[in-house]
PyMOL Python script that loads the backbone (N, CA, C, O; Angstrom):
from pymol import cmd

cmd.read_pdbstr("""\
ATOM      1  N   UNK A   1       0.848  -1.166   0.000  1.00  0.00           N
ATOM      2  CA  UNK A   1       0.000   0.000   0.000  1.00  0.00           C
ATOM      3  C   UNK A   1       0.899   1.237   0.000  1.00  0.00           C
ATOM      4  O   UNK A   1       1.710   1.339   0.920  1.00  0.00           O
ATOM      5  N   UNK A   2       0.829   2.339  -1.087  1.00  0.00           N
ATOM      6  CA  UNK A   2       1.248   3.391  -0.812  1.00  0.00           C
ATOM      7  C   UNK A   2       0.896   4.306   0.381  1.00  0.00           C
ATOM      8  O   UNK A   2      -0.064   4.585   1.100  1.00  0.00           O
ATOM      9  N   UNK A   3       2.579   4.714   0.147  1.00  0.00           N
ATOM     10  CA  UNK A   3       2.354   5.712   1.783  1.00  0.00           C
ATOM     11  C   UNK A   3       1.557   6.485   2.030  1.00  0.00           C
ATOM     12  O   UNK A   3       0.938   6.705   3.070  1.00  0.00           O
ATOM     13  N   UNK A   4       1.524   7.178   0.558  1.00  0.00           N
ATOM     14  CA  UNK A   4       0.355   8.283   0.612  1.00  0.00           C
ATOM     15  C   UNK A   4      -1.306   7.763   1.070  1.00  0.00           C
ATOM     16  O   UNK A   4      -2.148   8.400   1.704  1.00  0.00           O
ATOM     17  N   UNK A   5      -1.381   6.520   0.548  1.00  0.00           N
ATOM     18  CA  UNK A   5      -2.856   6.460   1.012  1.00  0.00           C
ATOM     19  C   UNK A   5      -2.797   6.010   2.603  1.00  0.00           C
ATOM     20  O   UNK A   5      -3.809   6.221   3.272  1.00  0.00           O
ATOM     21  N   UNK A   6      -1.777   5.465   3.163  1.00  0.00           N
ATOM     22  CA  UNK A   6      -1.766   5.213   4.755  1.00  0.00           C
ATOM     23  C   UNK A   6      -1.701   6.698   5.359  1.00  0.00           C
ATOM     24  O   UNK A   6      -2.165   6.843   6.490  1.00  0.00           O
ATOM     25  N   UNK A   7      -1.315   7.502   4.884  1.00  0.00           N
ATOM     26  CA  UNK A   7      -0.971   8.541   5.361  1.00  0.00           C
ATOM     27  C   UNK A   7      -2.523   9.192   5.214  1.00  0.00           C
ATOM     28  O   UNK A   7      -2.933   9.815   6.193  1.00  0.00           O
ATOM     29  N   UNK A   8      -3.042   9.124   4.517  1.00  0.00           N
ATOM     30  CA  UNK A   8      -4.634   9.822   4.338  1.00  0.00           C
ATOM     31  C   UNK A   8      -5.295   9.013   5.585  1.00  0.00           C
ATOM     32  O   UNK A   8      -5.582   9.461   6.695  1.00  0.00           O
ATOM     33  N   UNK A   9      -5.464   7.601   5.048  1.00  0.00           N
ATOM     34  CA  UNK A   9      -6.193   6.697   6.534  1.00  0.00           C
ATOM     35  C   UNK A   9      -5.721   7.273   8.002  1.00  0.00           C
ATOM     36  O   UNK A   9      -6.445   7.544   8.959  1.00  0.00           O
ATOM     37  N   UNK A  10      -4.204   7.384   7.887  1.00  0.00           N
ATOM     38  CA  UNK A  10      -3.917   8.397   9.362  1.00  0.00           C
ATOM     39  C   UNK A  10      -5.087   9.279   9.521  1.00  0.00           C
ATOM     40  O   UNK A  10      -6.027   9.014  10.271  1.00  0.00           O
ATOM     41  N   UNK A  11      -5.003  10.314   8.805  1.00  0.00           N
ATOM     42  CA  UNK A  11      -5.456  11.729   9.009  1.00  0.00           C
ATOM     43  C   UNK A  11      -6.965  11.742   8.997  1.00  0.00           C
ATOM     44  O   UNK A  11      -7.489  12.725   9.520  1.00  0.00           O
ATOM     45  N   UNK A  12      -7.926  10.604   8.373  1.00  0.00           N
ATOM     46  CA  UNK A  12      -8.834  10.244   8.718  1.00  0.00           C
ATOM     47  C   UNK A  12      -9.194   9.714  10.070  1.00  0.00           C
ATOM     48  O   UNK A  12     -10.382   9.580  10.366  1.00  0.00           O
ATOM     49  N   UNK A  13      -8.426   9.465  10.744  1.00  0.00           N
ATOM     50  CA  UNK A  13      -8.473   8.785  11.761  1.00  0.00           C
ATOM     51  C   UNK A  13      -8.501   9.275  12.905  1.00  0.00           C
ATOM     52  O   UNK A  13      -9.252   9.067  13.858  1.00  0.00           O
ATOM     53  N   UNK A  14      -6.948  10.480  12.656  1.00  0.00           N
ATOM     54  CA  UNK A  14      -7.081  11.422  13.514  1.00  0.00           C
ATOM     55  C   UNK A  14      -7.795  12.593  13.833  1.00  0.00           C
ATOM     56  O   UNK A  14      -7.948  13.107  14.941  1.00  0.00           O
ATOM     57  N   UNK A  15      -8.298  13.025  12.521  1.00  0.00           N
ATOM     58  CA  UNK A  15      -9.647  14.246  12.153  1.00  0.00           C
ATOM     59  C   UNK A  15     -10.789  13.894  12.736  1.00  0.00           C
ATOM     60  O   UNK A  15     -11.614  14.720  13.127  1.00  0.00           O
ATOM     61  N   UNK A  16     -10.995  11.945  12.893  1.00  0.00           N
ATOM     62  CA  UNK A  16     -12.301  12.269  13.790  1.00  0.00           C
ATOM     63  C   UNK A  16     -13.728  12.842  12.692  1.00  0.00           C
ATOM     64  O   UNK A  16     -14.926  12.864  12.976  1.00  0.00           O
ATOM     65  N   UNK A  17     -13.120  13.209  11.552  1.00  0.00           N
ATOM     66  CA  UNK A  17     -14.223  13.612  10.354  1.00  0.00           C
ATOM     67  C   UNK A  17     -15.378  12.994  10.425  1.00  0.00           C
ATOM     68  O   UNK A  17     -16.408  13.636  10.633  1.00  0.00           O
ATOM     69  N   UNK A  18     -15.382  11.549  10.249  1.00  0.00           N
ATOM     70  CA  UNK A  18     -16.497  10.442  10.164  1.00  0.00           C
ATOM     71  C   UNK A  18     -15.909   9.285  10.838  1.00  0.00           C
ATOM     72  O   UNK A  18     -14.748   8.880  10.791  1.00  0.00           O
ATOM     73  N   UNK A  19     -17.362   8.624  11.753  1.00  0.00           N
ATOM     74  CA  UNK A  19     -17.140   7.301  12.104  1.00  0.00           C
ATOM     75  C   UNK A  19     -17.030   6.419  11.049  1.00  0.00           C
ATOM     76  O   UNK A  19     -16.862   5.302  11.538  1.00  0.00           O
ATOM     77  N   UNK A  20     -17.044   6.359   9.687  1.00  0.00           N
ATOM     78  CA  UNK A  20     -17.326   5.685   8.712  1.00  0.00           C
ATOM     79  C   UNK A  20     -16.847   6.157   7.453  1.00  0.00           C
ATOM     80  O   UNK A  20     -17.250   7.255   7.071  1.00  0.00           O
ATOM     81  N   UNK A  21     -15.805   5.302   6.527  1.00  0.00           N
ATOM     82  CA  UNK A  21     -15.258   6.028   5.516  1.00  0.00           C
ATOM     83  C   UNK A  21     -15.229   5.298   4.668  1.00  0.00           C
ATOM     84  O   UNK A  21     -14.337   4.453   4.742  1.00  0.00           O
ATOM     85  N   UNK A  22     -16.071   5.250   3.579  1.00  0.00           N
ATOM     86  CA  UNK A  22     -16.385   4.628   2.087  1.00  0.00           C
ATOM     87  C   UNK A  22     -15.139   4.309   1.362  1.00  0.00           C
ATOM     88  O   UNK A  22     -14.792   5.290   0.703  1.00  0.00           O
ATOM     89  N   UNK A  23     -14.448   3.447   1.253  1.00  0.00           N
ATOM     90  CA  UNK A  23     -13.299   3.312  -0.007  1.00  0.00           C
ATOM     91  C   UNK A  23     -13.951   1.891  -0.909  1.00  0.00           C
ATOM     92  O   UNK A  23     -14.746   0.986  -0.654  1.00  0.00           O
ATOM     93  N   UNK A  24     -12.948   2.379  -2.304  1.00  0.00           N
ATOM     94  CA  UNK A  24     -13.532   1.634  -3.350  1.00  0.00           C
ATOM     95  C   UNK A  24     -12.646   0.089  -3.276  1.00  0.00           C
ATOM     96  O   UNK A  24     -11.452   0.027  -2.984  1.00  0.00           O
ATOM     97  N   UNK A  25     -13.096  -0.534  -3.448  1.00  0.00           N
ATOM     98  CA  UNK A  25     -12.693  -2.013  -3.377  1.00  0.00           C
ATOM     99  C   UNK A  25     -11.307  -2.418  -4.104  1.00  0.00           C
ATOM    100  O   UNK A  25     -10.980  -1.818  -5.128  1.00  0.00           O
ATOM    101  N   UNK A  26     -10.610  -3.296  -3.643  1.00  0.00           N
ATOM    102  CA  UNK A  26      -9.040  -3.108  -4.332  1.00  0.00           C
ATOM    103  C   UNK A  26      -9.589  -3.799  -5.242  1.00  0.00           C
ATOM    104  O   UNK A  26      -9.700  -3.047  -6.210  1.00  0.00           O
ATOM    105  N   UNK A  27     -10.169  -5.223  -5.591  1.00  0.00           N
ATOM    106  CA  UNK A  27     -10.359  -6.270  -6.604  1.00  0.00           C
ATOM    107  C   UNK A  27     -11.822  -5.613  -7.486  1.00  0.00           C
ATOM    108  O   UNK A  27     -11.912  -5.711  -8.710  1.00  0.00           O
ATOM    109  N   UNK A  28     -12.866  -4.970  -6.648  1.00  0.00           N
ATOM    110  CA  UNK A  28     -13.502  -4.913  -7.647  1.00  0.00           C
ATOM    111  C   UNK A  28     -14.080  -3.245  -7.192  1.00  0.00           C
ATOM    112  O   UNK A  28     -14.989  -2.865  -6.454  1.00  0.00           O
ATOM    113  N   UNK A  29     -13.089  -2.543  -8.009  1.00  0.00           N
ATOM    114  CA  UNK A  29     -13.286  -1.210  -7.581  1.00  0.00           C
ATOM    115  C   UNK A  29     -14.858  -0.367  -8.103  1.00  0.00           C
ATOM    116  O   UNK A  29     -15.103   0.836  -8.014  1.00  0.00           O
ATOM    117  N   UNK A  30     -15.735  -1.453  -8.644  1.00  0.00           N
ATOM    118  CA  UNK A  30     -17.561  -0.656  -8.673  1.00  0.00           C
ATOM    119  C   UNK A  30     -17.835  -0.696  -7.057  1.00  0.00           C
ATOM    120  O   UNK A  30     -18.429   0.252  -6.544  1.00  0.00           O
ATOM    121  N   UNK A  31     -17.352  -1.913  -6.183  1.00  0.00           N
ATOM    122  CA  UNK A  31     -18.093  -2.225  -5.030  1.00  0.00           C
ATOM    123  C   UNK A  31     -16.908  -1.231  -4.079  1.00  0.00           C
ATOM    124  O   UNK A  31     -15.952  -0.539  -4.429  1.00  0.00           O
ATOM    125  N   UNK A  32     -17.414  -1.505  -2.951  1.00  0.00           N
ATOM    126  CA  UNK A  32     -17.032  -0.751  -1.746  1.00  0.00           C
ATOM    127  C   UNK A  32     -16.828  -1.626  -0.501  1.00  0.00           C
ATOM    128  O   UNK A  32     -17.527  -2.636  -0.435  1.00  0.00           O
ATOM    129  N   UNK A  33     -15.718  -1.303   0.779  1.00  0.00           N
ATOM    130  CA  UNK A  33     -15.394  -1.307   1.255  1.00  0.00           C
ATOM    131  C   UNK A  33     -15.282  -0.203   2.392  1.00  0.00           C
ATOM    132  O   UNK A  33     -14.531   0.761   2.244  1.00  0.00           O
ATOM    133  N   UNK A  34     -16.124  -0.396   3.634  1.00  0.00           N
ATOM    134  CA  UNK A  34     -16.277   0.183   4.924  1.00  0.00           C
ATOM    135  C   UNK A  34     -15.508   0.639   6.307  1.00  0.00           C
ATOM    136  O   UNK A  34     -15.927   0.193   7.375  1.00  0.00           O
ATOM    137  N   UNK A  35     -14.401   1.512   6.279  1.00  0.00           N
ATOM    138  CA  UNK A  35     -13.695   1.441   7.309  1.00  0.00           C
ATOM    139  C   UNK A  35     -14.025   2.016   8.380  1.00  0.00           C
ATOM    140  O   UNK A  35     -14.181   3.228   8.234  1.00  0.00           O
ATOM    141  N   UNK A  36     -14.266   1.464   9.843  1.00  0.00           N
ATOM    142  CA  UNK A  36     -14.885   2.284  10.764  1.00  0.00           C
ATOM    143  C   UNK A  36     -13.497   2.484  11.432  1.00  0.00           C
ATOM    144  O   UNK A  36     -12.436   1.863  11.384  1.00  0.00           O
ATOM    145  N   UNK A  37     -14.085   4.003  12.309  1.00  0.00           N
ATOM    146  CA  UNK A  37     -12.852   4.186  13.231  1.00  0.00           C
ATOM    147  C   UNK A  37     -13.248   4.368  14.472  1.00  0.00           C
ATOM    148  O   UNK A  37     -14.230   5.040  14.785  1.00  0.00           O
ATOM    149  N   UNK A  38     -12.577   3.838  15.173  1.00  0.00           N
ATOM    150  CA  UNK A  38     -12.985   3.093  17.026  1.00  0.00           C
ATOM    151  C   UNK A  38     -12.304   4.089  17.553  1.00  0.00           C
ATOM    152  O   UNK A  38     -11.936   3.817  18.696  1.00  0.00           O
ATOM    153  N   UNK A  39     -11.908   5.389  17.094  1.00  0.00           N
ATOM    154  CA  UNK A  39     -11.511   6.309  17.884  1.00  0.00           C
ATOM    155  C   UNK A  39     -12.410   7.159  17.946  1.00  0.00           C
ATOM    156  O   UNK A  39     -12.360   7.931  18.903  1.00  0.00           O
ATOM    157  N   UNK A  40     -13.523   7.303  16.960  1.00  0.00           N
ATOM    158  CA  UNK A  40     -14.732   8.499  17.260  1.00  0.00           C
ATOM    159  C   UNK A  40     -15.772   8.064  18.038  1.00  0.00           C
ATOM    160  O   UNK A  40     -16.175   6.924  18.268  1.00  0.00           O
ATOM    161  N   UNK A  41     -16.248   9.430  18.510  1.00  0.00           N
ATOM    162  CA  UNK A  41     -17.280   9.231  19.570  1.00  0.00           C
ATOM    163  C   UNK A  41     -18.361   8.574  19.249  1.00  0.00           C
ATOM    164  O   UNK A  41     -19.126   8.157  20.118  1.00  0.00           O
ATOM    165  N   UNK A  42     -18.581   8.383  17.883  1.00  0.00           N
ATOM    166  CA  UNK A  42     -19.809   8.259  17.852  1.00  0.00           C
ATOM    167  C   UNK A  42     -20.288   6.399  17.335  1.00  0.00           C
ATOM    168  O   UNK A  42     -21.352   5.881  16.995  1.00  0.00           O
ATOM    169  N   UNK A  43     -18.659   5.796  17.544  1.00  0.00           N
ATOM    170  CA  UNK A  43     -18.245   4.360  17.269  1.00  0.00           C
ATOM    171  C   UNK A  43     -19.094   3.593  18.255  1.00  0.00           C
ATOM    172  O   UNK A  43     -18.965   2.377  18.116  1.00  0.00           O
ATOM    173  N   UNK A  44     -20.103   4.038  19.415  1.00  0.00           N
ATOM    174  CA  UNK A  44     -20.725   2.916  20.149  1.00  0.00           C
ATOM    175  C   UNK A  44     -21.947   2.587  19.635  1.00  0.00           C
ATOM    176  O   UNK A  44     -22.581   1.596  19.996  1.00  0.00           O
ATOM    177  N   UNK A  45     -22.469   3.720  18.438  1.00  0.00           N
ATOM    178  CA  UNK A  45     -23.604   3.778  17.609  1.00  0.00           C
ATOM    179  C   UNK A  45     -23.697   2.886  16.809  1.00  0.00           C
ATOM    180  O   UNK A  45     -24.788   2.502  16.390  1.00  0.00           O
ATOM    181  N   UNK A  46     -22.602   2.401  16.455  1.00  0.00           N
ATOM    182  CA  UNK A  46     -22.572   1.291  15.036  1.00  0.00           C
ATOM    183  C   UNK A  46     -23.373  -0.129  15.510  1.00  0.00           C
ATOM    184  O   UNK A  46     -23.132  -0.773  16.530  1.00  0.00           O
ATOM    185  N   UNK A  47     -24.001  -0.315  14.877  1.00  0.00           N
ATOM    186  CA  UNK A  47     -24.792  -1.286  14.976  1.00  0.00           C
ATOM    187  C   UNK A  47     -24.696  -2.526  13.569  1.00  0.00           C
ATOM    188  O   UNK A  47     -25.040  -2.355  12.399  1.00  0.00           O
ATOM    189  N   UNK A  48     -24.352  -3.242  13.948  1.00  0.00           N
ATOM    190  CA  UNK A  48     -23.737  -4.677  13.265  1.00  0.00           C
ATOM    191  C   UNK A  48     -24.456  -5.388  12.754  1.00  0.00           C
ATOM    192  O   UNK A  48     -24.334  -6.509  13.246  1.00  0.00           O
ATOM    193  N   UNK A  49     -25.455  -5.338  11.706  1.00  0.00           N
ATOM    194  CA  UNK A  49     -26.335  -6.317  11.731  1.00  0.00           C
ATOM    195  C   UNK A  49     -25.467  -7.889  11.112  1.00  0.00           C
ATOM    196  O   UNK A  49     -24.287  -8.042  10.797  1.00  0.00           O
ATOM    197  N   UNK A  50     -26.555  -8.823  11.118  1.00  0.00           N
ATOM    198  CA  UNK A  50     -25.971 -10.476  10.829  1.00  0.00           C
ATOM    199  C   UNK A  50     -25.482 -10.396   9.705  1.00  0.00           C
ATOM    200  O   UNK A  50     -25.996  -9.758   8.786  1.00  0.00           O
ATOM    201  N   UNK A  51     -24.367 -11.068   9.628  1.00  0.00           N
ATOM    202  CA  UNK A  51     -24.121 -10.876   7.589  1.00  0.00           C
ATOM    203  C   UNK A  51     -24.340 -11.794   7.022  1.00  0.00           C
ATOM    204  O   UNK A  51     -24.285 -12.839   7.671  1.00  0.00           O
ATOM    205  N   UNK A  52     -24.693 -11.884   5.553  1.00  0.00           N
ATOM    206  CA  UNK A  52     -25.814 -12.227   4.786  1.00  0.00           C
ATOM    207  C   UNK A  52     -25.017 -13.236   3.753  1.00  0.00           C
ATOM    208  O   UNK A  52     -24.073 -12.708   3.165  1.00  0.00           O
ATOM    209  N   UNK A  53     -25.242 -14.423   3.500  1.00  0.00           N
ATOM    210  CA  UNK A  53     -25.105 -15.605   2.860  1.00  0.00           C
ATOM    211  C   UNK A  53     -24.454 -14.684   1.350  1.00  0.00           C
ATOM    212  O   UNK A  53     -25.284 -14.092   0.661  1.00  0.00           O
ATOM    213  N   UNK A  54     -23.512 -14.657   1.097  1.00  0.00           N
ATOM    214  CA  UNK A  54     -22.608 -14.569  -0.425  1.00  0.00           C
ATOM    215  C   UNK A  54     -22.627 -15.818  -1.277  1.00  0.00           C
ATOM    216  O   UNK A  54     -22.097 -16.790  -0.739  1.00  0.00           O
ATOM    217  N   UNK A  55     -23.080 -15.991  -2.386  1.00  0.00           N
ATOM    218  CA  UNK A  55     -23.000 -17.297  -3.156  1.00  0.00           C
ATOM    219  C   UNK A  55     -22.578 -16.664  -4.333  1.00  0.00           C
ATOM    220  O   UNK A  55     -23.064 -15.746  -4.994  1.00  0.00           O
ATOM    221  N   UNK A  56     -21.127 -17.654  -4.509  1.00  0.00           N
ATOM    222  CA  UNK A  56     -20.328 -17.019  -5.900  1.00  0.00           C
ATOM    223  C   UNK A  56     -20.878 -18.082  -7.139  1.00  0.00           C
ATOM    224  O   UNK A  56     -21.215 -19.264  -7.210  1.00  0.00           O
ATOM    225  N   UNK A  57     -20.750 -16.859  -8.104  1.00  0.00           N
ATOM    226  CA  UNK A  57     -21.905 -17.665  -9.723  1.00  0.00           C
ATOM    227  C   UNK A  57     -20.548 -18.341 -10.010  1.00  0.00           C
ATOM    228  O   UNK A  57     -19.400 -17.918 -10.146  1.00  0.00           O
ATOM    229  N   UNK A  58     -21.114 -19.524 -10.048  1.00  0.00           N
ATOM    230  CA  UNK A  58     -19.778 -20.835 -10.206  1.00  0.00           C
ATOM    231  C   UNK A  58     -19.344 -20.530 -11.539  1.00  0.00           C
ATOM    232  O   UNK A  58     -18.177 -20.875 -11.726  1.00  0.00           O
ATOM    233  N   UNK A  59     -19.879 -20.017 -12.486  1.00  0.00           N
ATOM    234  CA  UNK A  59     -18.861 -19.390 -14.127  1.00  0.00           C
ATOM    235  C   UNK A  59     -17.295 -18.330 -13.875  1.00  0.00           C
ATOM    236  O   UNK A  59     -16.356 -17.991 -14.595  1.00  0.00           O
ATOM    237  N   UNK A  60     -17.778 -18.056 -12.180  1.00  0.00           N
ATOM    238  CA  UNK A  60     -16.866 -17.388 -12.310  1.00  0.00           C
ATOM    239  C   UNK A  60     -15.303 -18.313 -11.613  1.00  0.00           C
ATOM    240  O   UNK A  60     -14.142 -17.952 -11.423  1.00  0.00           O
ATOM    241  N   UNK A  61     -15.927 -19.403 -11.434  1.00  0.00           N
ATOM    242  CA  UNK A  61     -15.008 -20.114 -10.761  1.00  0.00           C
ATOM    243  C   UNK A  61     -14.159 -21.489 -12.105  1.00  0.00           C
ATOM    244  O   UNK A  61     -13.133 -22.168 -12.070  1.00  0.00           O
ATOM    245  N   UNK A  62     -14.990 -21.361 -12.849  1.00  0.00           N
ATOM    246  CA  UNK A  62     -14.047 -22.297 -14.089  1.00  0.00           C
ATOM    247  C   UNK A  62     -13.110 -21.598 -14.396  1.00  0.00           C
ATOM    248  O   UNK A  62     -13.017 -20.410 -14.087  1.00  0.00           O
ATOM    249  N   UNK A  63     -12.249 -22.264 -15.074  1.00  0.00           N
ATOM    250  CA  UNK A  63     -10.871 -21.811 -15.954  1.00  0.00           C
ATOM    251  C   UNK A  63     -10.920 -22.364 -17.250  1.00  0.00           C
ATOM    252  O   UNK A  63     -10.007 -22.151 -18.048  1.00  0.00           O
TER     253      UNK A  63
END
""", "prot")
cmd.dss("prot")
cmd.show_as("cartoon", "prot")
cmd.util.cbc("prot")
cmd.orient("prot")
């Protein structure tokens, strides 16, 4: 991972901006990826629901 983007996740982190920060997916950059940060106040709010059965379309699994 470039420095520069650890260095942004720092400053997100430390800004306290948002409990919650949208980044785009490394493998499939349409979808998204959720980073929470357990340093803001407002991190006891997050609420977790159950996570939900993923079934991969087996075409994508031939070679």
């Amino acid at each position: 991972m470039p420095q520069s983007v650890r260095d942004l996740g720092d400053r997100w982190v430390q800004n306290q901006q948002s409990v919650i920060l949208k980044v785009p997916g490394a493998i499939i950059p349409v979808e998204h990826n959720y980073l929470i940060n357990p340093s803001h106040p407002d991190f006891e709010k997050i609420v977790i629901h159950s996570p939900q059965k993923f079934s991969f379309d087996p075409r994508l699994l031939k070679r």
